[in-house]
NUVEXMI-602511 format. One record per residue (C-alpha): residue number from 1; x, y negated, z negated. Coordinates in steps of 0.2 Angstrom, whole numbers. Last residue first. Layout:
<i=NUM; east=X; north=Y; up=Z> $
...
//
This chain:
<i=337; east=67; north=-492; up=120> $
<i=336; east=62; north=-504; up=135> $
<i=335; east=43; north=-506; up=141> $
<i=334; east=40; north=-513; up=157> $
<i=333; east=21; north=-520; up=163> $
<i=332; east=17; north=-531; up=177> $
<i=331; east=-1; north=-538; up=177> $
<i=330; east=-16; north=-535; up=188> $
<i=329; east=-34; north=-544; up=185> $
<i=328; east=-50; north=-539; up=192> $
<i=327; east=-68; north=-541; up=199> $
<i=326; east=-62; north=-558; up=206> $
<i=325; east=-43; north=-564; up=197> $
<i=324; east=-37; north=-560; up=214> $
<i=323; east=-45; north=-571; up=225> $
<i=322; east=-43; north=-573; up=244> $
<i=321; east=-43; north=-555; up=249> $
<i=320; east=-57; north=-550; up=236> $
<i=319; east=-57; north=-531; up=233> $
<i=318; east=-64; north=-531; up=213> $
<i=317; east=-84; north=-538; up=220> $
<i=316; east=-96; north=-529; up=207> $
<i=315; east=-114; north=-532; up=213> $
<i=314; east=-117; north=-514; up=208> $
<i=313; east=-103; north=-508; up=199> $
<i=312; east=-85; north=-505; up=195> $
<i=311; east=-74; north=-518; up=187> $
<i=310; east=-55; north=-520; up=190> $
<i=309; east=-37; north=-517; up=179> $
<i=308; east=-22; north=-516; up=191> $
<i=307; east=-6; north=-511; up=185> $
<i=306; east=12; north=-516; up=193> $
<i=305; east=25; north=-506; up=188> $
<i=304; east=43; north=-509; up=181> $
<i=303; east=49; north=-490; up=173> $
<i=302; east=61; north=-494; up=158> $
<i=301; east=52; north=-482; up=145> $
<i=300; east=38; north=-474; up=153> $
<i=299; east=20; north=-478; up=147> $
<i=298; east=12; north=-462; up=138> $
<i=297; east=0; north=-472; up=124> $
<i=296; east=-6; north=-487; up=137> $
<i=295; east=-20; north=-493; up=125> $
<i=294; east=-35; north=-504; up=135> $
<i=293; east=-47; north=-513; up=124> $
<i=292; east=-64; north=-518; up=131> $
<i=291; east=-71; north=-534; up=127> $
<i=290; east=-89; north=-540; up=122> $
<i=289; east=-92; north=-558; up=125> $
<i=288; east=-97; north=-565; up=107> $
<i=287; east=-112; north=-578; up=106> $
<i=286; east=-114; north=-586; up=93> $
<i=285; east=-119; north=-603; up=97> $
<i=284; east=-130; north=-595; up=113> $
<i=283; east=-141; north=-609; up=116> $
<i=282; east=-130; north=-627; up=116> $
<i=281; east=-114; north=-614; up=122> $
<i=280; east=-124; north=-605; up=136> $
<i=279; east=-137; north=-590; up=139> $
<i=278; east=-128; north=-576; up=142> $
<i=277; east=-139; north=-560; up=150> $
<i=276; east=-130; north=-549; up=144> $
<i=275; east=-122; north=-542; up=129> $
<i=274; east=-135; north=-528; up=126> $
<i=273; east=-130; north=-522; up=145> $
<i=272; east=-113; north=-513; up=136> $
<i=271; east=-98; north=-516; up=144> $
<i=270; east=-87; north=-499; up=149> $
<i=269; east=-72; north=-492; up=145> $
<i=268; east=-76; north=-484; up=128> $
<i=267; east=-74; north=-494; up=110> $
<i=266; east=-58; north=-494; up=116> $
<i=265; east=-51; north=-487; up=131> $
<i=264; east=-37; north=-473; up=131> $
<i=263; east=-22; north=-474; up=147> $
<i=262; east=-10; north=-459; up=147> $
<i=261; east=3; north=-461; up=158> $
<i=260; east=9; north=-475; up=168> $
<i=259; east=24; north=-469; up=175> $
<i=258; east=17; north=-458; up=184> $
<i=257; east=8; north=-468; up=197> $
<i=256; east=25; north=-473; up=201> $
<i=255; east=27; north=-491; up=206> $
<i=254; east=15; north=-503; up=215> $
<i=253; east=-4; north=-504; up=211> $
<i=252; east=-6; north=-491; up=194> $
<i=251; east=-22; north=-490; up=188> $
<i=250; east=-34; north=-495; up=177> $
<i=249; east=-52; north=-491; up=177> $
<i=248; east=-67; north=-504; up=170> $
<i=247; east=-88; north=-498; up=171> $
<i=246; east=-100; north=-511; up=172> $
<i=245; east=-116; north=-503; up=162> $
<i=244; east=-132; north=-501; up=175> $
<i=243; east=-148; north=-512; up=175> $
<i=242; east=-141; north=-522; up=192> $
<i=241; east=-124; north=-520; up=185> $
<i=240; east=-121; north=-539; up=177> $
<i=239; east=-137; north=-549; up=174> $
<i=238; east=-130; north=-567; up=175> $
<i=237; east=-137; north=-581; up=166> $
<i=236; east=-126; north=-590; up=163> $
<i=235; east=-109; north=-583; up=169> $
<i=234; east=-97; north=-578; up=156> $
<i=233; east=-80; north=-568; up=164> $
<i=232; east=-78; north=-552; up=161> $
<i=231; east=-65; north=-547; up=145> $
<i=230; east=-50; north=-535; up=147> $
<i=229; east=-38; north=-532; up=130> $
<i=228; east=-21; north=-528; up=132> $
<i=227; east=-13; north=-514; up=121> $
<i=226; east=3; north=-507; up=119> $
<i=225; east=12; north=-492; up=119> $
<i=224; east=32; north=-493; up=116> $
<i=223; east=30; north=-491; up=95> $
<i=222; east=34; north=-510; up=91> $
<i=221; east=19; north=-514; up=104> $
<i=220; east=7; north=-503; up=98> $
<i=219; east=-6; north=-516; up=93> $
<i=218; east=9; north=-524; up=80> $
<i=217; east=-6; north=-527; up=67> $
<i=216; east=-8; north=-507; up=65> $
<i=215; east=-21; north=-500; up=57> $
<i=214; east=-31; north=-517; up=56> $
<i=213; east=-24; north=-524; up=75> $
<i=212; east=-41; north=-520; up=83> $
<i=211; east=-30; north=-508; up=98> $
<i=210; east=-31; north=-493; up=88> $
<i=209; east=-51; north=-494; up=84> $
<i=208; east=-58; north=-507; up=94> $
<i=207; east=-75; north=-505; up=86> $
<i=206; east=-66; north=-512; up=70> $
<i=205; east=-64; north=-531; up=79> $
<i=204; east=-85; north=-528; up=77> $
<i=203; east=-95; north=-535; up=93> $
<i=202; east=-111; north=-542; up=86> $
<i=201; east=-127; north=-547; up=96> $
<i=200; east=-133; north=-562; up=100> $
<i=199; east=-147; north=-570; up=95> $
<i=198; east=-154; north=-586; up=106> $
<i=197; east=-157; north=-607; up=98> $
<i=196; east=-172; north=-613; up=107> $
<i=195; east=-172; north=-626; up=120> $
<i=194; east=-179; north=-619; up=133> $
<i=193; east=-192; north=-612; up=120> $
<i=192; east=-193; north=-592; up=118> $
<i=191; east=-200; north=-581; up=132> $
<i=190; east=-184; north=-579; up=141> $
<i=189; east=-175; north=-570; up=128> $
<i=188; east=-169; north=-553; up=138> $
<i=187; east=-156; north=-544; up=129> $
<i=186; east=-153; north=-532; up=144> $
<i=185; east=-153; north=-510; up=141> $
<i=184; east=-145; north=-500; up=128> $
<i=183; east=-155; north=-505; up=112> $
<i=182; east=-145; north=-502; up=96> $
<i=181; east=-141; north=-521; up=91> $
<i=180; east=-133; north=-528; up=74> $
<i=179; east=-136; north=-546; up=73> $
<i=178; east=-126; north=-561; up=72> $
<i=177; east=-117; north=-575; up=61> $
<i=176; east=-114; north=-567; up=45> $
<i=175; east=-111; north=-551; up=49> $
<i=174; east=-98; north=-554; up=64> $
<i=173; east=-90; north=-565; up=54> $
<i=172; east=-86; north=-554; up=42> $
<i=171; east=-83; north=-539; up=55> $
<i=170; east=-68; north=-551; up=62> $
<i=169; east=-71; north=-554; up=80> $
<i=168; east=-67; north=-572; up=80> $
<i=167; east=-51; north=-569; up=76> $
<i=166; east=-47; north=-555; up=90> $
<i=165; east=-37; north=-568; up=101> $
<i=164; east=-29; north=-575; up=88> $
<i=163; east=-22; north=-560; up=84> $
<i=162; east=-18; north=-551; up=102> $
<i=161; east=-8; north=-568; up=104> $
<i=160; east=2; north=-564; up=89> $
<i=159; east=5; north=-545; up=93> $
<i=158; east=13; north=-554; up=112> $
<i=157; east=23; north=-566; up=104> $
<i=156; east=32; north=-551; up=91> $
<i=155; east=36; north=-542; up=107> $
<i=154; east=54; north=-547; up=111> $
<i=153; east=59; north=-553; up=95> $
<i=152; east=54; north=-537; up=86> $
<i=151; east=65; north=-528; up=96> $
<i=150; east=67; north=-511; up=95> $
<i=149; east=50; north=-507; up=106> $
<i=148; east=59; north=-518; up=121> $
<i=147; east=49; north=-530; up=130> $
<i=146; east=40; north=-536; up=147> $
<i=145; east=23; north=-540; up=148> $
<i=144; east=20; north=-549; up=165> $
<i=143; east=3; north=-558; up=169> $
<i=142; east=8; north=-577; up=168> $
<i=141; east=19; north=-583; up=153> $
<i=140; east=8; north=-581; up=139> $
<i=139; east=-8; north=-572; up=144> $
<i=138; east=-9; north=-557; up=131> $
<i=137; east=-24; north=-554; up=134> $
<i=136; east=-35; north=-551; up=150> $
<i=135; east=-46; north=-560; up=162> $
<i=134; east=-58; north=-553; up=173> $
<i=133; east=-68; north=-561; up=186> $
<i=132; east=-89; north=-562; up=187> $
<i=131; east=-98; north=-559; up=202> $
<i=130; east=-102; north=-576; up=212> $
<i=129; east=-119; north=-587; up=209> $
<i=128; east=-125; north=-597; up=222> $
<i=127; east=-143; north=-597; up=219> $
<i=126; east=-143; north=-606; up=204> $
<i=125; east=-150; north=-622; up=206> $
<i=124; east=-155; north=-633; up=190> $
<i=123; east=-140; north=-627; up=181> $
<i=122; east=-146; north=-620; up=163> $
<i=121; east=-148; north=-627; up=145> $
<i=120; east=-142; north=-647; up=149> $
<i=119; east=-157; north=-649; up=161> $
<i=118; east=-157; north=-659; up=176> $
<i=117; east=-169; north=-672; up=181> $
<i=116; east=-169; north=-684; up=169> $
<i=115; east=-149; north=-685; up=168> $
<i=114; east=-149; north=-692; up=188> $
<i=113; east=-163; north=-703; up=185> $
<i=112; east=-156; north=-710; up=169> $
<i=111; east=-139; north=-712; up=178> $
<i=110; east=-147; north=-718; up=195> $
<i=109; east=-154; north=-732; up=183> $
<i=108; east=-139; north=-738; up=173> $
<i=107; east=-129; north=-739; up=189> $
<i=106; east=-143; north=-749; up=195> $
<i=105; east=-143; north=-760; up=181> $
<i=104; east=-124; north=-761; up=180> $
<i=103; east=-123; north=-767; up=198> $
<i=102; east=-137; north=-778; up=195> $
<i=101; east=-130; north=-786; up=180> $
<i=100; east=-110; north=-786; up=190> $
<i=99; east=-120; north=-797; up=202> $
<i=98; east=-128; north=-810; up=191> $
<i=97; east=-117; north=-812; up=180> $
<i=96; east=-104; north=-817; up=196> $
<i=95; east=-115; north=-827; up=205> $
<i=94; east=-119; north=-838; up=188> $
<i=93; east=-99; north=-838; up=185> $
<i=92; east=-98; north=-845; up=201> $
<i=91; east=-110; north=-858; up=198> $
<i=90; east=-104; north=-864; up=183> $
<i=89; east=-85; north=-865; up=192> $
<i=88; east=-93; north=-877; up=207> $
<i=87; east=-102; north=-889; up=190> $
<i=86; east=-90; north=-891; up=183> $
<i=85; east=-78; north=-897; up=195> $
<i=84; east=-65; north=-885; up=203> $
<i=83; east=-46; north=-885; up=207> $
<i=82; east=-40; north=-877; up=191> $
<i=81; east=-49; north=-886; up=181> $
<i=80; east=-56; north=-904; up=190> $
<i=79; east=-60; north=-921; up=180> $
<i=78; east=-57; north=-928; up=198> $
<i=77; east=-42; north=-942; up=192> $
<i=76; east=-39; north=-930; up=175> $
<i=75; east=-34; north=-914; up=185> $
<i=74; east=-33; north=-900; up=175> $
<i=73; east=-23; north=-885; up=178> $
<i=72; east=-19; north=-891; up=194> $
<i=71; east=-11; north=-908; up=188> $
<i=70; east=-2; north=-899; up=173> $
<i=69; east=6; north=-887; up=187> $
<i=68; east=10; north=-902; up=198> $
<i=67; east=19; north=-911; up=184> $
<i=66; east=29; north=-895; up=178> $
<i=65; east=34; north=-893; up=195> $
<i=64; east=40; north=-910; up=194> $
<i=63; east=50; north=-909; up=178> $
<i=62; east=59; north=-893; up=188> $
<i=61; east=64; north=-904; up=201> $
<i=60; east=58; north=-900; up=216> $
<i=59; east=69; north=-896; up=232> $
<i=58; east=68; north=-905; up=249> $
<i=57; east=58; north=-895; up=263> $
<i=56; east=73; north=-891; up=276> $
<i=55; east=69; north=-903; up=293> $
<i=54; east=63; north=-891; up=305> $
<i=53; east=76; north=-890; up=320> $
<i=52; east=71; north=-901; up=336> $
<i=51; east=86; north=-914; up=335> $
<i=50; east=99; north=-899; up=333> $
<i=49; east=92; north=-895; up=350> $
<i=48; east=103; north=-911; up=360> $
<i=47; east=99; north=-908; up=377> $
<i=46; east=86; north=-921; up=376> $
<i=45; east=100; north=-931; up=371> $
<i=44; east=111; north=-927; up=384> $
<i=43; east=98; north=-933; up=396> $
<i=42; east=87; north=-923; up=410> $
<i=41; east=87; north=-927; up=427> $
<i=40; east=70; north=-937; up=435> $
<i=39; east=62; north=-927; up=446> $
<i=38; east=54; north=-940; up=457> $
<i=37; east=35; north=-938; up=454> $
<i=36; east=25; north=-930; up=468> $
<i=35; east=8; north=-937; up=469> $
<i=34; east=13; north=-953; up=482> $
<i=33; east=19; north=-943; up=495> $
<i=32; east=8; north=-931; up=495> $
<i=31; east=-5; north=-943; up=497> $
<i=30; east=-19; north=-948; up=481> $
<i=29; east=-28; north=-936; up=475> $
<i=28; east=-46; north=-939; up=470> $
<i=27; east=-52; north=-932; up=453> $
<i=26; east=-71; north=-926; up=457> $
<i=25; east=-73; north=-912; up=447> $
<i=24; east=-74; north=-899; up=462> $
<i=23; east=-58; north=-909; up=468> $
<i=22; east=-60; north=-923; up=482> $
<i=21; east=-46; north=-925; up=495> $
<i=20; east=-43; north=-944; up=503> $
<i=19; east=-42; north=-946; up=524> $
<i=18; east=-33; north=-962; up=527> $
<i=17; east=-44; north=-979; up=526> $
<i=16; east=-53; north=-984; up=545> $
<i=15; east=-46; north=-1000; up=552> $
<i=14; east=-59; north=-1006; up=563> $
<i=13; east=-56; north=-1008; up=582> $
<i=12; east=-69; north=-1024; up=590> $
<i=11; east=-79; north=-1020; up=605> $
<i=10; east=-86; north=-1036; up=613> $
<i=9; east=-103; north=-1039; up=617> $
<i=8; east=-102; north=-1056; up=609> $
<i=7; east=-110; north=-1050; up=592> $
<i=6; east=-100; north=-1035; up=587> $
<i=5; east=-100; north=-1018; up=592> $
<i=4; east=-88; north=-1007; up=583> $
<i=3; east=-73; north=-997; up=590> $
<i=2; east=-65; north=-982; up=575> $
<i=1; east=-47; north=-983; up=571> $
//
């Protein structure tokens, strides 16, 4: 209570409201006393959690879900299909045209840029080139020839692969389709039109003499010595031995290096620089990759080796760690009587 003056000279006391606490948002509080609800003790119905579950969703019938279906498909109250008007699914259908049009057209466009620019005679960069491999025949199942010289059975799959392997290398068709060549150094057409059809010169199936299959059409296998034939990879372009033949040895990687014997090469053991270089399928139609014939004539009987068959020359790479076909080709070799 605060005193006041009043008229008479007389102090009068004046009843001053309690103190009240004003928030930052200015909500006043009342007393303690007064803010504090009585806790009032919970029911047994409030207990009661039964009350609270989710109410299961009732089941349609299946004449309703027919209803509803018909009713999305096309609504006759908002002349809607499918949930849209008219006029929302033209729209779309505009979005959509016009989107997959673009994306064709610039498909379309990096497609013809992309064909513009290369050439379908040679590979626009080609200073990547790796040495050639060598692959051999027969290749039936993996590199091992294994068979008995009494059993026709046993061999008769590898003469048959040697066959069609030769095919193409019939004199006939050797004489009708390309040239006879005597020059010893690279067949060099540069000078003619990219894309002009190239020469190439023959390889005779004769030249092969006891591997060729026309003395004998076994190719030694029914006698116990029998031929594989060794071809170098086709690399366009490529100019194998710096101006030098490749030369091919075989040799005898694990087993006795007697067991191998005699070992004759057909037409001679190396690849002739008139071959090279290649100048692809849509230039070179012709073209026949010469092949050396290998004729293992003193093979033991029953001895398992490994034989390695590699290039030698400049440029040659037949020592690859990480890939064996690279320069050379080995294969596993038993003849049985």
């Amino acid at each position: 209570m605060e005193p006041s003056a009043t008229e008479g000279g007389t102090e009068k006391l004046v009843k001053t409201p309690p103190p009240k606490v004003i928030l930052k948002h200015g909500v006043e509080l009342e007393e303690e006393q007064e803010e504090l609800a009585e806790h009032q003790p919970l029911e047994q119905e409030d207990l009661n959690f039964e009350r609270w579950k989710r109410r299961p969703v009732p089941k349609r019938t299946l004449h309703q879900k027919i209803a509803d279906l018909k009713k999305y498909l096309w609504n006759a109250e908002t002349n809607e299909f499918m949930g849209r008007s008219g006029k929302s699914w033209s729209l779309i259908l505009l979005f959509y045209a016009a989107l997959y049009t673009f994306l064709a057209a610039m498909f379309g466009g990096c497609l013809f840029c992309l064909m513009w620019s290369i050439s379908p005679y040679h590979p626009t960069f080609n200073d990547r080139v790796m040495p050639p491999g060598l692959t051999m025949a027969p290749h039936l199942e993996g590199h091992d020839i294994a068979f008995n010289a009494s059993d026709r059975k046993s061999w008769k799959k590898y003469a048959r692969s040697m066959e069609e392997y030769l095919r193409p290398y019939n004199d006939g068709a050797q004489d009708k389709k390309n040239i006879h060549c005597t020059r010893e150094s690279y067949f060099l057409q540069d000078d003619l039109e990219e894309s002009a059809e190239r020469k190439a010169c023959q390889f005779k199936r004769s030249w092969l003499g006891e591997c060729s299959g026309l003395k004998d059409p076994h190719y030694g296998y029914s006698q116990g010595r029998p031929c594989v034939l060794l071809r170098m990879n086709r690399i366009l372009g490529y100019l194998p031995g710096q101006g030098k033949p490749i030369n091919v040895t075989c040799g005898v990687k694990k087993g006795p290096p007697e067991a191998l014997g005699e070992i004759q090469f057909f037409p001679k053991s190396i690849f002739d620089m008139k071959y090279y270089p290649y100048y692809g399928k849509l230039r070179h139609v012709n073209y026949s990759a010469p092949v050396v014939a290998v004729r293992f004539a003193g093979v033991q009987q029953d001895a398992h080796i490994h034989v390695q068959c590699k290039l030698n020359g400049k440029g040659i790479i037949n020592d690859s760690p990480t890939d064996r076909y690279l320069g050379s080709v080995t294969f596993t070799l038993e003849v049985g009587a």
